[in-house]
Legacy VTK file of the C-alpha trace (Angstrom):
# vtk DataFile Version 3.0
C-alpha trace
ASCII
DATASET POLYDATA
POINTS 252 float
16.975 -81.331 55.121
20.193 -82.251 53.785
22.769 -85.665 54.735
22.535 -89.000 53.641
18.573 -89.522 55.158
17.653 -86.717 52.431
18.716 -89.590 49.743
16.930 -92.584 51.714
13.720 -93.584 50.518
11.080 -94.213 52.893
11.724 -98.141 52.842
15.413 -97.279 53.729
14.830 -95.098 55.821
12.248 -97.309 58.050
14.899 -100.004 58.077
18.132 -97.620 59.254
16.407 -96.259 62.082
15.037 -99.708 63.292
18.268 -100.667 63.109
20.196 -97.825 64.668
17.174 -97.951 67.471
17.523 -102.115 68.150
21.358 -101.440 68.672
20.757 -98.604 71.305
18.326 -100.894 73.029
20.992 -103.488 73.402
23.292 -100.960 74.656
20.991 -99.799 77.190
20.074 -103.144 78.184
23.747 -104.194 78.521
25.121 -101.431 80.436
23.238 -103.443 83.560
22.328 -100.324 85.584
18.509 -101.214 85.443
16.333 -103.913 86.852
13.758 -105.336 84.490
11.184 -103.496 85.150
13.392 -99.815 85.286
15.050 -101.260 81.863
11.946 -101.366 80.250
11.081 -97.624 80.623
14.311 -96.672 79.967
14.571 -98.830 77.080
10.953 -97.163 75.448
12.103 -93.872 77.005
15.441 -93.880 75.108
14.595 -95.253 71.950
11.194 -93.076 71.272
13.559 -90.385 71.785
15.914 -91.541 69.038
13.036 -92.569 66.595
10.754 -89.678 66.678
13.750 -86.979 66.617
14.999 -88.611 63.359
11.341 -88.781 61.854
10.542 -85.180 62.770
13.866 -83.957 61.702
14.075 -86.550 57.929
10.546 -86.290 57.027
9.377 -83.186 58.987
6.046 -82.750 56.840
4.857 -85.812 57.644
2.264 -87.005 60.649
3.740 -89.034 63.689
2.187 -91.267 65.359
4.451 -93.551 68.379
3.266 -95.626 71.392
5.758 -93.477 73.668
3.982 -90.133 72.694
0.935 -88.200 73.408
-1.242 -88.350 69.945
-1.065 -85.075 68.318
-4.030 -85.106 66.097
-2.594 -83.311 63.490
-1.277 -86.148 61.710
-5.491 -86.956 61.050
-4.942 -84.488 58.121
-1.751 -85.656 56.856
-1.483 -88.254 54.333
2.058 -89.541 55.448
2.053 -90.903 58.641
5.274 -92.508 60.467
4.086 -94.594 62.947
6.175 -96.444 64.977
6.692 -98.854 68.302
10.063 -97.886 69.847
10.232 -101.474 71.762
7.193 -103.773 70.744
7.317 -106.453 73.808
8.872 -104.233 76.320
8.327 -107.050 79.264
10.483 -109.602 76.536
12.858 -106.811 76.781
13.400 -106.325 79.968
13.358 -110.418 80.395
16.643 -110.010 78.159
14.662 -112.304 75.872
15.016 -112.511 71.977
11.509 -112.030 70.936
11.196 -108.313 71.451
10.921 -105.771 68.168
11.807 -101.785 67.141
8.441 -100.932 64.576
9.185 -97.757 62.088
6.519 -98.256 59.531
4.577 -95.643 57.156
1.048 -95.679 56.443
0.185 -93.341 53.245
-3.505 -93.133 52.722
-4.050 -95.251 55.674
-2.717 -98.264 54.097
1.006 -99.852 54.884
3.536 -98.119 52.712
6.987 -98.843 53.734
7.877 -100.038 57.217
11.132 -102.433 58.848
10.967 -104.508 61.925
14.383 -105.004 63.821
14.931 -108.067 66.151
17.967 -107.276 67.829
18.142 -110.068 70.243
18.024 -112.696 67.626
21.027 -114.137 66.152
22.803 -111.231 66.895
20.311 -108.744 65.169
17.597 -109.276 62.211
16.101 -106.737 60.027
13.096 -107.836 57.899
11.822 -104.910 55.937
9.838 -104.075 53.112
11.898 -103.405 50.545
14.023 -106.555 50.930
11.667 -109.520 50.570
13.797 -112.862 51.465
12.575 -116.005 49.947
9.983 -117.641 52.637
10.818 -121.865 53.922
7.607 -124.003 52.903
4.942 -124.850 55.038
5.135 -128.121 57.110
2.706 -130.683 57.411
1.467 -129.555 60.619
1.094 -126.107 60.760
2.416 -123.914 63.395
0.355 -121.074 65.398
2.264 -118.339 67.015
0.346 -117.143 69.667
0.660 -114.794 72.778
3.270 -116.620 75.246
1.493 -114.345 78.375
-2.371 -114.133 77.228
-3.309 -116.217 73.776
-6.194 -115.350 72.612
-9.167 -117.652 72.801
-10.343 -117.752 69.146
-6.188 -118.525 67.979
-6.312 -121.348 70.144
-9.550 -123.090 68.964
-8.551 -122.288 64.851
-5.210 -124.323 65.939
-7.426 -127.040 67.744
-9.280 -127.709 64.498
-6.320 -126.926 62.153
-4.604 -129.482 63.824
-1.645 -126.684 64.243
1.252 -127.050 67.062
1.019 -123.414 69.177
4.504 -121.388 69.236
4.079 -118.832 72.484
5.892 -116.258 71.642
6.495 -112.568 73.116
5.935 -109.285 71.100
3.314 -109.233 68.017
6.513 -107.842 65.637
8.298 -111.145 66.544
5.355 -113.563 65.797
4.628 -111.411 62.460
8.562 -111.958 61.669
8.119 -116.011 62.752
5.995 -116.431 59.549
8.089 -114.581 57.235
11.497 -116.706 59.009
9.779 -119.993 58.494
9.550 -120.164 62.678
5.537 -120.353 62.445
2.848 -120.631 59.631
-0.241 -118.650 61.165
-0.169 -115.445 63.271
-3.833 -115.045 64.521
-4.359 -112.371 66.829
-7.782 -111.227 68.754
-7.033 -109.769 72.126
-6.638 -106.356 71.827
-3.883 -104.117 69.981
-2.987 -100.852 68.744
-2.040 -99.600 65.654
1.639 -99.162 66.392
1.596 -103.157 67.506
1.099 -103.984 63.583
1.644 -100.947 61.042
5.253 -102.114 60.803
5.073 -105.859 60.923
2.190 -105.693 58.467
4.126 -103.753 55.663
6.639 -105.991 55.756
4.532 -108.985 55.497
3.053 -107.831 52.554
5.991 -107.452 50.830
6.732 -110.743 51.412
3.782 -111.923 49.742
1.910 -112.551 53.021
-2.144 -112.044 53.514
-2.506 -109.623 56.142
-6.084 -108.645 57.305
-8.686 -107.777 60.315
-10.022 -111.434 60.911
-13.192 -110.965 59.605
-11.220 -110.254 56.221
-11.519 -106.662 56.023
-8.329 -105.060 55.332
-5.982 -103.182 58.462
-6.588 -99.384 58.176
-4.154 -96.627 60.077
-3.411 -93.034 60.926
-7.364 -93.509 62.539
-8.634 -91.174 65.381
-9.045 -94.157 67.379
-6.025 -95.739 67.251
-6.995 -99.070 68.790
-6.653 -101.992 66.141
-7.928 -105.207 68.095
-7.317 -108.156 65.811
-5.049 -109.208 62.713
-4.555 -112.414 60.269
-0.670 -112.528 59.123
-0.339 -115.941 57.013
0.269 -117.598 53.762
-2.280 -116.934 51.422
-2.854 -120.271 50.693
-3.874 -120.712 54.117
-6.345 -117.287 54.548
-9.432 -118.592 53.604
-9.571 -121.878 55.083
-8.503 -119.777 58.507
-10.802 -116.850 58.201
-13.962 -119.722 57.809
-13.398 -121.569 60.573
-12.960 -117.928 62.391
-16.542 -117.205 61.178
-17.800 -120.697 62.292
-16.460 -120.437 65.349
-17.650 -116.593 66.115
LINES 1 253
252 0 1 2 3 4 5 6 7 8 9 10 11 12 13 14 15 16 17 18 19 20 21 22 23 24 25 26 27 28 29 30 31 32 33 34 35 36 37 38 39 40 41 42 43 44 45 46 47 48 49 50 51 52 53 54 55 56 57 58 59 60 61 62 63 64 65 66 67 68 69 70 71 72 73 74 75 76 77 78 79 80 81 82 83 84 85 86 87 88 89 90 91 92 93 94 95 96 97 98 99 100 101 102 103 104 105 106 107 108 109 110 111 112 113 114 115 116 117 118 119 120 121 122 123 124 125 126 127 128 129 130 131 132 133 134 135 136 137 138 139 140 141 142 143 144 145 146 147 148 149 150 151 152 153 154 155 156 157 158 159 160 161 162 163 164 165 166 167 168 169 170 171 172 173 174 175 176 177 178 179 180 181 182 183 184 185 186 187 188 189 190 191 192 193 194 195 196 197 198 199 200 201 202 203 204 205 206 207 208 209 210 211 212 213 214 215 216 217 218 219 220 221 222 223 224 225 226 227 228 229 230 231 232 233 234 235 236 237 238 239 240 241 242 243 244 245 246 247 248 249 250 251
C-alpha cells in the first residue's frame, strides 16, 4: 500500500473514513431521489461499500467485520479486526434526523483499540474519536439517561426511576454513546439487544475519554467473537459506575 492512508495510524485512519463516509451519507440523503425507507438501504448500501473497500485496500491483513456484510470467519484468527457500522440508526437516517452515526472502530485482541464515530447531521458534522479526547461538561444535579427513543429498555428505565435521572430518547446507540462524552446525557444504559458493530466504535472512543464502559453486570465488552451478538453495555462517568451497576444487580 502506498498514499497518504499508508502514513495514518489506525486512530486516524478510523476517524477519516467516518468522516469521508458521514459526508457521502448526506449526499445521498440530499440528492432526494429516495423515500425513507429506499434511503435507508441505499444509504447502508453505499456507505459499506465505501468503508469496507478502504479497510480491505489500507489495512488488507487485517479481519473485517461490518453490519452490511456476510461474516467471513476468517477474521476469528486475526488479531486486528476493523469492525464497523456503515449507518448506526438507519431509521434516524432515513427520518433526516440528527441522531444517526458512521462506526469504524478496531478491536486488537478483542479489546477496543482505536475507533471514530461521525455524526454528520449534527451541527453540521461531529467527529468524536479516540485519539482526540475533548474535555467532558460536569455532571448536573439530576442526572440524565439516554435511552432508546423507539424501544427503551426496561432495566434503563427503572435505574433512572431510582436515580432520580430525567430520560433523553434518543435514536442510534453511537449517538447516545457520543451524548455522554458532549455533555447531552450522563448515563447510557443499554439491555435490549445489540451487536458488536452497534458499540466497538462508540466504546473506543469513550474510553479515551476517560469513560467506564462495560457489559452491565461489570464484565468488560469483548469483540471479533464467533457470535457476534453483544446484548447490553454501561457507557458513563466513572464516578457514577458503581452506584449504577448495584442498583442493576438489585433490580435483576
Amino acid at each position: 500500500m502506498s498514499g497518504p492512508a499508508s502514513t495514518m495510524t489506525d486512530a486516524e485512519l478510523a476517524a477519516h473514513l467516518a468522516e469521508v463516509a458521514g459526508r457521502i451519507l448526506v449526499n445521498v440523503r440530499e440528492s432526494g431521489l429516495f423515500g425513507p425507507a429506499a434511503l435507508g438501504k441505499a444509504g447502508d448500501q453505499t456507505a459499506n461499500q465505501f468503508l469496507c473497500r478502504a479497510l480491505r485496500e489500507t489495512r488488507p491483513e487485517d479481519g473485517l467485520l461490518s453490519e452490511e456484510e456476510k461474516d467471513d470467519e476468517a477474521r476469528l484468527t486475526k488479531s486486528r479486526v476493523w469492525i464497523v457500522d456503515p449507518v448506526d440508526g438507519t431509521r434516524e437516517y432515513g427520518e433526516a434526523r440528527a441522531d444517526w452515526a458512521v462506526h469504524v472502530g478496531l478491536a486488537i485482541d478483542g479489546l477496543p483499540a482505536a475507533g471514530a464515530v461521525a455524526l454528520p447531521g449534527l451541527n453540521g458534522g461531529t467527529l468524536l474519536r479516540s485519539d482526540q479526547p475533548v474535555p467532558i461538561p460536569p455532571a448536573p444535579e439530576k442526572l440524565r439517561m439516554v435511552i432508546s427513543r423507539t424501544r427503551p429498555a426496561k432495566e434503563a428505565v427503572a435505574v433512572a426511576e431510582r436515580l432520580d435521572a430525567e430520560l433523553v430518547p434518543m435514536g442510534s446507540a453511537g449517538a447516545k454513546a457520543m451524548a455522554v462524552i458532549l455533555g447531552q446525557a450522563d448515563i447510557y444504559l443499554h439491555s435490549g439487544g445489540q451487536y458488536e458493530w452497534d458499540s466497538l466504535a462508540p466504546v473506543a472512543v469513550a474510553q479515551a475519554h476517560g469513560l467506564h464502559c462495560s457489559r452491565i453486570d461489570g464484565s468488560p465488552l469483548i469483540y471479533n467473537q464467533r457470535d457476534v451478538y453483544l446484548p447490553d453495555l454501561l457507557i458513563c462517568r466513572k464516578d457514577h459506575a458503581d452506584k449504577v451497576l448495584q442498583l442493576i444487580t438489585e433490580l435483576t
